[in-house]
C-alpha positions as CSV (number, residue, x, y, z in Angstrom):
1,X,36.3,-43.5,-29.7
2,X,35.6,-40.0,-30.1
3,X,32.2,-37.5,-29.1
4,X,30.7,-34.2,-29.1
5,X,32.5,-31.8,-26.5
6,X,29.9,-31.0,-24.2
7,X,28.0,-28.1,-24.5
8,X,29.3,-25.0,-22.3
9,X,26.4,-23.3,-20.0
10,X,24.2,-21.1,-22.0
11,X,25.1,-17.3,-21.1
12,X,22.1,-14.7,-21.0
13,X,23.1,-11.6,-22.7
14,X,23.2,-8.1,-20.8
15,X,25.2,-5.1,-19.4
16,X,28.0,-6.5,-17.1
17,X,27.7,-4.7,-13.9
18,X,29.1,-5.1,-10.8
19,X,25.5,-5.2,-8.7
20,X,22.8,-7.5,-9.5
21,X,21.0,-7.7,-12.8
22,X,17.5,-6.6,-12.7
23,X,14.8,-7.4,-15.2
24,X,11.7,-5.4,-16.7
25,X,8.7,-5.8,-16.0
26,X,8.6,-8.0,-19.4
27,X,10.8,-10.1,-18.4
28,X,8.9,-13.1,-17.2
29,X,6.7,-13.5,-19.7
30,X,9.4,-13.1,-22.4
31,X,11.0,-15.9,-20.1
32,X,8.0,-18.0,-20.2
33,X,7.8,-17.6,-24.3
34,X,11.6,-18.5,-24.3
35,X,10.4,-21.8,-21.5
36,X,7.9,-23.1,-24.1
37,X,10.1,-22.7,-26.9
38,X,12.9,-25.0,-25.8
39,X,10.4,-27.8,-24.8
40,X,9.3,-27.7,-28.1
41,X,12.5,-28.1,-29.1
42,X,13.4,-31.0,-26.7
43,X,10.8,-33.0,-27.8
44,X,11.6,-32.4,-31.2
45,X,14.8,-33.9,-30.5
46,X,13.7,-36.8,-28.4
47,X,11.6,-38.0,-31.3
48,X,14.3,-37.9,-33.6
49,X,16.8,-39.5,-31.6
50,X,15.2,-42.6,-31.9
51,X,15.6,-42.9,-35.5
52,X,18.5,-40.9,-36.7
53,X,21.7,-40.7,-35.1
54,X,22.9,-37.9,-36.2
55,X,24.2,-35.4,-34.0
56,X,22.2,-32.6,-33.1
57,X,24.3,-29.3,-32.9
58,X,24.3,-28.1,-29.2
59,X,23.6,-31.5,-27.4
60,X,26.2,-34.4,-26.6
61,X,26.6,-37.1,-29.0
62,X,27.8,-40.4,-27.4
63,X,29.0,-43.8,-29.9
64,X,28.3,-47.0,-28.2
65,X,32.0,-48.3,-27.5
66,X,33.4,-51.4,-29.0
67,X,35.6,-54.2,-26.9
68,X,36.7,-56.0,-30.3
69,X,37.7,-55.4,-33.9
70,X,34.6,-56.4,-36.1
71,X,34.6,-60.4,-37.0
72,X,36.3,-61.4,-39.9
73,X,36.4,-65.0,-41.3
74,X,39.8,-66.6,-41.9
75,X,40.3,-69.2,-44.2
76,X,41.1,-72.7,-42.8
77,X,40.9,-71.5,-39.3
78,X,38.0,-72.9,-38.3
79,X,33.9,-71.2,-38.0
80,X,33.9,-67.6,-38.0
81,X,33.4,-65.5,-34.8
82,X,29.8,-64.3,-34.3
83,X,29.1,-60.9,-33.6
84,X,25.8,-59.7,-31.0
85,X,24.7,-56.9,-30.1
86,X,22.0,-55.7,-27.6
87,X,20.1,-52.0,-27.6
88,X,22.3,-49.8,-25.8
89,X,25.1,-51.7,-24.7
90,X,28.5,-52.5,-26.5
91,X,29.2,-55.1,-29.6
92,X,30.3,-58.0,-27.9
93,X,32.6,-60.9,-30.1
94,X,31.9,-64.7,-29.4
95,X,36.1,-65.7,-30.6
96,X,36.0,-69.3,-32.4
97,X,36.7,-72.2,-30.1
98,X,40.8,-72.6,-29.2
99,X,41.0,-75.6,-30.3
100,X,39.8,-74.9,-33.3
101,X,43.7,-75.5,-35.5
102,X,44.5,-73.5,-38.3
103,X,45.6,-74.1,-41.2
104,X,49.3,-74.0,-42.5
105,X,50.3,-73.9,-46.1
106,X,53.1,-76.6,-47.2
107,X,56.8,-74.4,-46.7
108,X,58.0,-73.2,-50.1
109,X,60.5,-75.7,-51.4
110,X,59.2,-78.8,-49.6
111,X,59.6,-82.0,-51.5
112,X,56.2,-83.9,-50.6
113,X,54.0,-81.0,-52.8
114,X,56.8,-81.1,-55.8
115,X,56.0,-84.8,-55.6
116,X,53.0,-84.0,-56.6
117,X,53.9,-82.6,-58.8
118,X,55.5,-84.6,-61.4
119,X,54.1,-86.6,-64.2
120,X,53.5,-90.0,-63.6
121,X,53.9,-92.4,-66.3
122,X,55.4,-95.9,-67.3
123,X,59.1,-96.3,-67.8
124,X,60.4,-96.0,-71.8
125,X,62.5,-99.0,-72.8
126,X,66.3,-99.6,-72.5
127,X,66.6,-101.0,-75.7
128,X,68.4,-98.0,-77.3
129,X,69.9,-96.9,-74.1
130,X,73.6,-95.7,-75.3
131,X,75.0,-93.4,-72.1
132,X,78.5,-92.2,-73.8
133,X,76.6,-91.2,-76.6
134,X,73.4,-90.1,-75.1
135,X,75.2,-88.4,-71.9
136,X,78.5,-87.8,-73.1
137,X,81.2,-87.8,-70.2
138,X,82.5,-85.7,-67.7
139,X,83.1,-81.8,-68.8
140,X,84.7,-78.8,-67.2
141,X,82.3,-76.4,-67.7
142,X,84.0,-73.4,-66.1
143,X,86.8,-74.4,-67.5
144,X,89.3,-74.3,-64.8
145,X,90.9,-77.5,-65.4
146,X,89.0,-79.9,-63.3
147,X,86.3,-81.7,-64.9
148,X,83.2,-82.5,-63.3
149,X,83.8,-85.7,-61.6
150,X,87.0,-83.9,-59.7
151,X,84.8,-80.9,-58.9
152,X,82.5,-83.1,-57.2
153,X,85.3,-85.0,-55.0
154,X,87.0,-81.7,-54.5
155,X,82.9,-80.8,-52.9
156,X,81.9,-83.4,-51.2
157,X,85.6,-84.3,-49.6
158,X,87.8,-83.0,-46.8
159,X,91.6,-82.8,-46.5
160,X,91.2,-82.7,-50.1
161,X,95.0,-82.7,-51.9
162,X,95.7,-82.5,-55.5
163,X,99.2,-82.6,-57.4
164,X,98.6,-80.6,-60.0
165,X,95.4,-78.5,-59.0
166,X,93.0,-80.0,-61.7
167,X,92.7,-83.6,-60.5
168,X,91.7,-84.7,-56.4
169,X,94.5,-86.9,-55.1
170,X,93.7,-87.5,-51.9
171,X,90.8,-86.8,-49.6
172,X,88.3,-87.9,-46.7
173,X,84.7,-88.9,-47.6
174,X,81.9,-88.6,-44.8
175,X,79.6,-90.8,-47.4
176,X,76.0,-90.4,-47.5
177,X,75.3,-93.7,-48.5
178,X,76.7,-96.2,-46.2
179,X,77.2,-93.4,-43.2
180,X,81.3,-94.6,-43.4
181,X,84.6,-93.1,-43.9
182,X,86.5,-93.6,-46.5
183,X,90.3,-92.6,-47.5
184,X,90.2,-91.5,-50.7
185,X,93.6,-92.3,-52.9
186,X,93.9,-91.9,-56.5
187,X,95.2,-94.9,-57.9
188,X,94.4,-98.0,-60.6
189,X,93.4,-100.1,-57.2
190,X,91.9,-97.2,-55.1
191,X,90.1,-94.7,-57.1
192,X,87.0,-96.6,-57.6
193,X,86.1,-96.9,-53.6
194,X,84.9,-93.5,-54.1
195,X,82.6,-93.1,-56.9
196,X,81.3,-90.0,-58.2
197,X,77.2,-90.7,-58.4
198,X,74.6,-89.8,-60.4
199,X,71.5,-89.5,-57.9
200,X,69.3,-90.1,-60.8
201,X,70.8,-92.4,-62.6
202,X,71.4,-92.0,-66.2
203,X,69.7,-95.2,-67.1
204,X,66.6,-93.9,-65.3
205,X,66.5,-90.6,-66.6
206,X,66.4,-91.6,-70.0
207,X,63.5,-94.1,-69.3
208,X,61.7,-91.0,-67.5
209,X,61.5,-88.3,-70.4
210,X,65.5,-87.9,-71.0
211,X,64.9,-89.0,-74.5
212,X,63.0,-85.9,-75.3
213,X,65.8,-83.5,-74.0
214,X,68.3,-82.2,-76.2
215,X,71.6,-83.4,-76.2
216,X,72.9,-80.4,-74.5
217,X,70.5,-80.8,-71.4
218,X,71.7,-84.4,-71.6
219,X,75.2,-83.4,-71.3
220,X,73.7,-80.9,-68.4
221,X,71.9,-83.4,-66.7
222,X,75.0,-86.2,-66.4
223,X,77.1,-82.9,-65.3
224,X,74.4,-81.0,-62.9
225,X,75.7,-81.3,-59.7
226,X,72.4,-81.2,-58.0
227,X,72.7,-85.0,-59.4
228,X,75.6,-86.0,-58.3
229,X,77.4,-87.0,-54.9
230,X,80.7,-88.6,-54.2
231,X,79.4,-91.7,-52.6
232,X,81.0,-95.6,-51.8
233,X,81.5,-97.4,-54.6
234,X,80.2,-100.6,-54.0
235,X,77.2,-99.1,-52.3
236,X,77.0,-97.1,-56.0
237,X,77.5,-99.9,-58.0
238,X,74.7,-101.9,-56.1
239,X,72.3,-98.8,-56.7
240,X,73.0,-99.2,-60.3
241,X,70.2,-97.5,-62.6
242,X,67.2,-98.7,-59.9
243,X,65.1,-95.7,-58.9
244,X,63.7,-95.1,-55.1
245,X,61.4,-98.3,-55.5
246,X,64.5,-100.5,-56.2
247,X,67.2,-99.0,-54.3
248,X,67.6,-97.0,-51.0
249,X,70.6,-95.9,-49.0
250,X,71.9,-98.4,-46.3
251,X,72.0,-95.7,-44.2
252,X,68.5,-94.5,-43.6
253,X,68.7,-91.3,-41.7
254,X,70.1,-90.4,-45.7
255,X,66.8,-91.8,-47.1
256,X,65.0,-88.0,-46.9
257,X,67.6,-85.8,-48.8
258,X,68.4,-88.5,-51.4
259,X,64.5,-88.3,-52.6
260,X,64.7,-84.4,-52.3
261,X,67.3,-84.5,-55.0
262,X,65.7,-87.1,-57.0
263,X,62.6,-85.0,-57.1
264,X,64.8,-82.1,-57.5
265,X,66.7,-82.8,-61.0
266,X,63.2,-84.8,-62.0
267,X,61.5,-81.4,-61.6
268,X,64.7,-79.3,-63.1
269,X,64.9,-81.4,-66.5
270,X,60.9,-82.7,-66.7
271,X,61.4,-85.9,-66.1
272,X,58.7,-87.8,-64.6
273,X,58.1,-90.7,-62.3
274,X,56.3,-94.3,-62.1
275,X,54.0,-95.4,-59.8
276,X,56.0,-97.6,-57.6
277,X,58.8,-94.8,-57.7
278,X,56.4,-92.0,-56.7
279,X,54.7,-94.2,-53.8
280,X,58.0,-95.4,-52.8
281,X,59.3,-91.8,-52.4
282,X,56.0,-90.7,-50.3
283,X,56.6,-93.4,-48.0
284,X,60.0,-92.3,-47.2
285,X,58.5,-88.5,-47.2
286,X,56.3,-89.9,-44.6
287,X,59.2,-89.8,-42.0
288,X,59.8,-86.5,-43.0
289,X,57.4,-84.5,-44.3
290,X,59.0,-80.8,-43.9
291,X,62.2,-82.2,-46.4
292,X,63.2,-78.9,-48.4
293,X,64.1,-79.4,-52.0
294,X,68.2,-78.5,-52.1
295,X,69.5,-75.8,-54.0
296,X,72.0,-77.2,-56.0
297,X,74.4,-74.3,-57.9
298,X,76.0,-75.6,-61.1
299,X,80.1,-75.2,-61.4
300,X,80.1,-72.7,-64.3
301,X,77.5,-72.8,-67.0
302,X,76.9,-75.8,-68.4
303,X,75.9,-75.8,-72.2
304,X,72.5,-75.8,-73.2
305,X,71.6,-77.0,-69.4
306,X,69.2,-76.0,-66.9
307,X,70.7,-74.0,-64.2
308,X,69.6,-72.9,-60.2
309,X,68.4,-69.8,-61.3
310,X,65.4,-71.5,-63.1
311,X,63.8,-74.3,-61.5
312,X,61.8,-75.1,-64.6
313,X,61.6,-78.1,-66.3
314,X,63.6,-77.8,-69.9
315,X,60.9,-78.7,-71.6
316,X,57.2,-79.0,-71.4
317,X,56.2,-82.0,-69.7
318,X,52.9,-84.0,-70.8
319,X,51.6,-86.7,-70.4
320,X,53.6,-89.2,-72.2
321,X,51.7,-92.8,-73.5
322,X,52.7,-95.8,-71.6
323,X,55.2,-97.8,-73.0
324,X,56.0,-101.5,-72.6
325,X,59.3,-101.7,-70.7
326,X,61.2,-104.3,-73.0
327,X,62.9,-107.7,-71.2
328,X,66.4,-107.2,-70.7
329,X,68.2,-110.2,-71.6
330,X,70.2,-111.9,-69.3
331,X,73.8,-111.8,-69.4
332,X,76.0,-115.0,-68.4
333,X,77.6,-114.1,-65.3
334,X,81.4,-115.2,-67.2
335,X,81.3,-113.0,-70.5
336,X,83.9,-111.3,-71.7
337,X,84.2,-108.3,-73.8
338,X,87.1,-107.8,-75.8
339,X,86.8,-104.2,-75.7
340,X,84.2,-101.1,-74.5
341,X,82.9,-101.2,-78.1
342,X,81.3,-104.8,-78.1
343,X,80.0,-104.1,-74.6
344,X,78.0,-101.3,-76.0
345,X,77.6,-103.0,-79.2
346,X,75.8,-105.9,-76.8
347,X,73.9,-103.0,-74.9
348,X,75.9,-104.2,-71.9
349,X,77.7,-100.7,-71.4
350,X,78.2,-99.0,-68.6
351,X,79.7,-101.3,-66.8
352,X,79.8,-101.0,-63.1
353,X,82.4,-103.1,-60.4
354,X,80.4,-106.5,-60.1
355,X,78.2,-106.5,-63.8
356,X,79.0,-109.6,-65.6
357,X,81.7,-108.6,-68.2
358,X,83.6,-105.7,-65.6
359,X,87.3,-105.6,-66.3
360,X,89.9,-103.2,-64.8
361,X,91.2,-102.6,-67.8
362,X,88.4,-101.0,-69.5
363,X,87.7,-98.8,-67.0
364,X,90.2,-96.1,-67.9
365,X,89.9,-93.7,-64.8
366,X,88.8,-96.1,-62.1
367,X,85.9,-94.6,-60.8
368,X,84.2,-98.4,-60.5
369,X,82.4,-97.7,-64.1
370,X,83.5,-98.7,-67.2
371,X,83.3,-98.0,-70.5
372,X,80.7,-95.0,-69.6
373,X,82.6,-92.3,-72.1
């Protein structure tokens, strides 16, 4: 707050002497003229005082003081303080009532708000579902020798060993799935306990808007590691192609982070969701509703993929019609197929440890899945 200084005492102008100062004999009344003058002058300023407040040179200015900043209404945070003031006294503030909360935007990254996010819409048909030649297989897309599925054990495992650097030989998995340990050893009998997954499964993506990708963001999306986790291979084989409505993780404290990533690599390649999927994931959201999306960081650059940097979908997303899921026939619990080509040729293919028709022999690198390149 500032003011006027206040005004020094007037001075009357004469000879400084060192007796006293002595006056005319016109003095007085030049006194009295100089009296009458300033009470004109006073009243002058009284009367204006009352409408202007503008300063009037020579006399002291005072600015009523203020105990608060001026109101100011905050969005969300509940009715807006309420400013009184009386004649001559400060600006008093009435604050809004403490209890009053305020508002908090979601946290960038969260998972329920990209939930909402996505397109909902009813699943395509499996009927021309091929995954080796929709997908492709596992890559090395930095080309340092290890292909994708390695690069994800040598990840996700510890006391990881390898014999010749490219490929993981053995290794300890903490798995997210079943909250277990496994030893991992490479081997005909051993490799497929731990299974490299695909958190969205292939299947599901391409009922989900995979179809309209190209085949290099295909090839991206069955590479991304954002979408894939070395998990238990039984528990992976049981989780098949089923989305969140048809499959969560035995071990539920898991639940949160595996819909993150499910509504992460939807998000990343536009594919979208179905209703029971999307209410499925919100309920286990529910538990946790401050779950941050992960930030999953490709190997090298993968071909034609999406990568971290851009958390766009690949392509534009609308609205797609509804389609008729088509019946999926069932297959006799003893069938037998000669060879990987007449399980694709029968639409059977992948095949996963426990699927009618799963043979050790045609699963080539016994990951538990066969036939799937």
């Amino acid at each position: 707050m500032s003011s006027f200084p206040p005004s020094a005492p007037a001075r009357v102008a004469g000879p400084v002497t060192g007796g006293p100062v002595t006056r005319g004999p016109g003095a007085w009344s030049r006194a009295a003229s100089l009296v009458l003058a300033l009470g004109l002058l006073t009243g002058c300023a009284s009367s204006t005082a009352s409408s202007d407040p503008t300063p009037v040179p020579g006399t002291v200015s005072t600015v009523p003081a203020t105990s608060s900043p001026p109101a100011s209404a905050t969005p969300g945070a509940g009715p807006s303080p309420t400013a009184t003031r009386t004649p001559g006294s400060v600006t008093t503030v009435t604050p809004a009532p403490a209890d009053t909360p305020a508002r908090t935007a979601d946290p960038p990254g969260s998972a329920l708000p990209a939930l909402e996010q996505l397109t909902v819409a009813a699943a395509g048909t499996m009927s021309d579902y091929d995954r080796a030649a929709l997908f492709g297989g596992w890559i090395d897309a930095d080309g340092d020798c290890e292909d994708t599925r390695n690069e994800v054990l040598a990840r996700d495992l510890t006391d990881v060993t390898s014999e010749d650097g490219c490929t993981v030989a053995t290794g300890t998995l903490e798995d997210p799935y079943t909250g277990s340990t496994i030893a991992f050893v490479r081997g005909v009998a051993t490799s497929g306990d731990v299974q490299v997954d695909h958190v969205v499964s292939l299947g599901n993506a391409w009922v989900t808007g995979a179809r309209r990708l190209s085949q290099a963001d295909r090839v991206a999306l069955a590479n991304d590691p954002l979408n894939l986790l070395a998990v238990d291979g039984p528990a992976n084989g049981s989780k098949s192609d089923h989305d969140a409505s048809g499959w969560l993780p035995p071990h539920e404290a898991f639940a949160c982070e595996m819909v993150a990533i499910q509504i992460a690599v939807k998000s990343r390649y536009g594919l979208w969701v179905t209703v029971p999927e999307k209410d499925a994931m919100a309920e286990v959201l529910a538990t946790c509703p401050e779950q941050q999306l992960p930030e999953g960081a490709p190997f090298g650059d993968i071909p034609g993929g999406s990568t971290a940097e851009s958390a766009a979908p690949a392509v534009p997303s609308p609205v797609p019609a509804p389609v008729q899921e088509a019946p999926v026939p069932a297959v006799p619990a003893d069938v037998h197929y000669r060879n990987c080509a007449a399980a694709r040729e029968a639409g059977a293919a992948p095949l996963h440890r426990g699927d009618p028709g799963y043979r050790q022999a045609l699963d080539r690198d016994a990951d538990g899945v066969a036939c799937e390149g």
